[in-house]
C-alpha positions as CSV (number, residue, x, y, z in Angstrom):
1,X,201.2,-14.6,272.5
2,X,199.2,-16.2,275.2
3,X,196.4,-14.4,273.9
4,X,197.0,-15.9,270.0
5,X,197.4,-19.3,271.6
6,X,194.1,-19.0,273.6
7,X,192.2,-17.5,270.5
8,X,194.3,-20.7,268.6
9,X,193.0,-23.1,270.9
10,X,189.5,-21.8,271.1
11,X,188.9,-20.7,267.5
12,X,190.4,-24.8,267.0
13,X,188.1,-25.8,269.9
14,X,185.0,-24.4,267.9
15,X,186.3,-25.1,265.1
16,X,186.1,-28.6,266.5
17,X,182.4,-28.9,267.9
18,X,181.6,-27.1,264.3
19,X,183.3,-30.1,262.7
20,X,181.6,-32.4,265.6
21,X,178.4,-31.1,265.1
22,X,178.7,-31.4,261.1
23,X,179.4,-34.9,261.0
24,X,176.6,-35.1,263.7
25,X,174.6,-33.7,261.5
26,X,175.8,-35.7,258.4
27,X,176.0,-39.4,260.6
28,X,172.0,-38.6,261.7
29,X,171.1,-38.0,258.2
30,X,172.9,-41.0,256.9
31,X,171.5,-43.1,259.9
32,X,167.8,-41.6,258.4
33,X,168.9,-42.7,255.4
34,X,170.1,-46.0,255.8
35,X,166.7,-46.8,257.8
36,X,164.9,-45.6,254.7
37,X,167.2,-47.7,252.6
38,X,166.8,-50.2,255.1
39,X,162.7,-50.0,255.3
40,X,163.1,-50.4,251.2
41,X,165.0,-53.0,251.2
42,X,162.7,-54.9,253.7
43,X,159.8,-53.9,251.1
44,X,161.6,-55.2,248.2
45,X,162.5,-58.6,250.3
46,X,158.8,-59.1,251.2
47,X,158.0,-58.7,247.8
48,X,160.6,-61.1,246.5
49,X,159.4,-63.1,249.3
50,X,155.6,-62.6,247.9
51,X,156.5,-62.7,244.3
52,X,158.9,-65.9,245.1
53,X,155.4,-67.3,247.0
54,X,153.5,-66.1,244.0
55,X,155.5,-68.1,241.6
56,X,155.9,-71.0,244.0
57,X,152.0,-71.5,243.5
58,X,151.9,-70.2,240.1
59,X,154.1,-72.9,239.3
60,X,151.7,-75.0,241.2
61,X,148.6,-74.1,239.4
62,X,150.5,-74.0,235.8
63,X,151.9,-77.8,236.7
64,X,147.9,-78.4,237.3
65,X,146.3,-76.9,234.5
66,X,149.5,-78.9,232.6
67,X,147.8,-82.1,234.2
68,X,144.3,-80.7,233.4
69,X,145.3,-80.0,229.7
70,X,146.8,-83.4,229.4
71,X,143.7,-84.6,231.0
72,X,141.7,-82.9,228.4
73,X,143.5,-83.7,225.5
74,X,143.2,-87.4,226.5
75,X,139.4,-86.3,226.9
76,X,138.6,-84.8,223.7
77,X,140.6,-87.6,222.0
78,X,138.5,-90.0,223.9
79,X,135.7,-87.6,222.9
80,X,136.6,-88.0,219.1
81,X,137.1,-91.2,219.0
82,X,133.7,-91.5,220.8
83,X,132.0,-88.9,218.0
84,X,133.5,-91.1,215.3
85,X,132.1,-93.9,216.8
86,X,128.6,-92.4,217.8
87,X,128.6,-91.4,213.9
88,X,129.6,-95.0,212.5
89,X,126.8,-96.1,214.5
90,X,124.4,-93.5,213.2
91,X,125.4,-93.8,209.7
92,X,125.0,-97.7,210.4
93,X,121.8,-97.2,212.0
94,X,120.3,-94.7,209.0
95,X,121.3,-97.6,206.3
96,X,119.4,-100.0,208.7
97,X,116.8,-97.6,208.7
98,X,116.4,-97.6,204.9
99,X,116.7,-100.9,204.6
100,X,114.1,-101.8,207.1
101,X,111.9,-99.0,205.1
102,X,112.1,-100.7,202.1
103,X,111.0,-103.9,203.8
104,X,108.5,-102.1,205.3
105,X,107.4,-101.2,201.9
106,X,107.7,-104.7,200.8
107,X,106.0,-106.1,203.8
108,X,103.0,-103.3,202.7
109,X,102.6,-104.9,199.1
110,X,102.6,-108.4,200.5
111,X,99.9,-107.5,203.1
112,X,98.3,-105.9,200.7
113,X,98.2,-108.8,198.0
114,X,97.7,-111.3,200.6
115,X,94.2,-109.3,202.0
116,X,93.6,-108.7,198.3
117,X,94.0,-112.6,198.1
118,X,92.0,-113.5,201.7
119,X,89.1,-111.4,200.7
120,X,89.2,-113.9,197.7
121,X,89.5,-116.3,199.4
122,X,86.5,-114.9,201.9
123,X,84.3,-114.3,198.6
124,X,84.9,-118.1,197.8
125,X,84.1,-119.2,201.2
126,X,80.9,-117.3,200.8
127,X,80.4,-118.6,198.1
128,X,80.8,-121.9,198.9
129,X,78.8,-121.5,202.4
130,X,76.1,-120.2,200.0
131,X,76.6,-123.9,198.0
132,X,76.8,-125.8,201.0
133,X,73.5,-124.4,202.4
134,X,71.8,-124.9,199.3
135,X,73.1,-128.5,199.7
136,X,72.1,-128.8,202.9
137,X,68.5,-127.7,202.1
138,X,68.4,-129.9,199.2
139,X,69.7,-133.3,200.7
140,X,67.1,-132.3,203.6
141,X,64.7,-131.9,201.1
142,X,65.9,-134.9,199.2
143,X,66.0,-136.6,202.8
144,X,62.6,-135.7,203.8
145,X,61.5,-136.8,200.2
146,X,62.9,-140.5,200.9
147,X,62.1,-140.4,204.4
148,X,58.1,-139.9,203.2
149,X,59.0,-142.4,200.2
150,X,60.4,-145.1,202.9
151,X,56.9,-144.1,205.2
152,X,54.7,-145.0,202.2
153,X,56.7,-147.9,201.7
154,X,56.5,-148.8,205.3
155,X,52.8,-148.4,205.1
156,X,52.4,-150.5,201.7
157,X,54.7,-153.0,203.0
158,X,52.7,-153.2,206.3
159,X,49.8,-153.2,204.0
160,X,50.7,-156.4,202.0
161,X,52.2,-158.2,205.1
162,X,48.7,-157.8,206.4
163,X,47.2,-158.5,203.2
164,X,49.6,-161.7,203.3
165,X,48.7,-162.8,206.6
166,X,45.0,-162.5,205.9
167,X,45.8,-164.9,202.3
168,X,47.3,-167.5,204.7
169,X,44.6,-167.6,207.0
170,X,42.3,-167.6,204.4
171,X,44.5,-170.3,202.9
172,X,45.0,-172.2,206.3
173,X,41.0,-171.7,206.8
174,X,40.2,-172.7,203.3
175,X,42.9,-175.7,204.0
176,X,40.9,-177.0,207.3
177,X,37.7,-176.3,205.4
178,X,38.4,-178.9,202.1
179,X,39.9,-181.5,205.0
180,X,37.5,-183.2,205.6
């Protein structure tokens, strides 16, 4: 019986490092595994982390381009209103243009009637420069005629005052010559 206790305790013995070496075996594959699980889980936190970071700025940029939408609402509102002005002011500026055409027509017909009327008028002004000129020739005519007239008259009247003075001093010599 020693010998059944000694194959006991030996065949329990290796039996033992067997069962030692198993769970050796299975604690090194579970210690692989869990680093694996380990290394995975890292990965997943670091991309929570980065998908967390991503949002954070997404978030960021989404409030922005919130602010820039509003900003361009209030734009392109601004922008209407602007366009609706910007047309008033065309449509007011295309009457004004009419109008002003049709006064410009107006303004035409009057410029023409009133050259139609100053060329008249220049005729007339000829015509009377034309009169006045033959006036003018004739009172210088008519001038020289009484000027020449008044000469001869001159003449006739210097004539007789000569003639007069010689009667007197025939008279005054006729006078001292019946004195006695």
């Amino acid at each position: 019986m020693k010998d059944f206790q000694k194959n006991l305790l030996f065949l329990l013995s290796m039996g033992l490092c067997g069962l030692c070496a198993w769970q050796w075996y299975v604690q090194t594959a579970l210690h692989n595994e869990g680093r694996d699980l380990q290394k995975v889980i890292f990965k997943q936190a670091s991309d929570i982390q980065q998908y967390t970071n991503s949002i954070k700025n997404m978030d960021a940029e989404i409030a922005g381009l919130s602010t820039r939408i509003n900003e361009l609402k209030a734009e392109a509102m601004t922008n209407a209103q602007a366009a609706t002005q910007q047309k008033r002011e065309f449509d007011r500026l295309a009457s004004e243009g009419k109008m002003m055409s049709n006064e410009i027509v107006q303004y035409k017909d009057l410029v023409e009637q009133l050259d139609t009327k100053l060329k008249e008028a220049g005729a007339g002004i000829e015509k009377q420069n034309d009169a006045i000129k033959t006036l003018v020739t004739e009172r210088d005519a008519a001038i020289q005629k009484y000027n020449d007239s008044v000469k001869e008259r001159n003449a006739l009247v210097e004539k007789y005052n000569d003639l007069v003075e010689r009667v007197k001093k025939l008279q005054a010599a006729s006078a001292d010559t019946a004195k006695p």
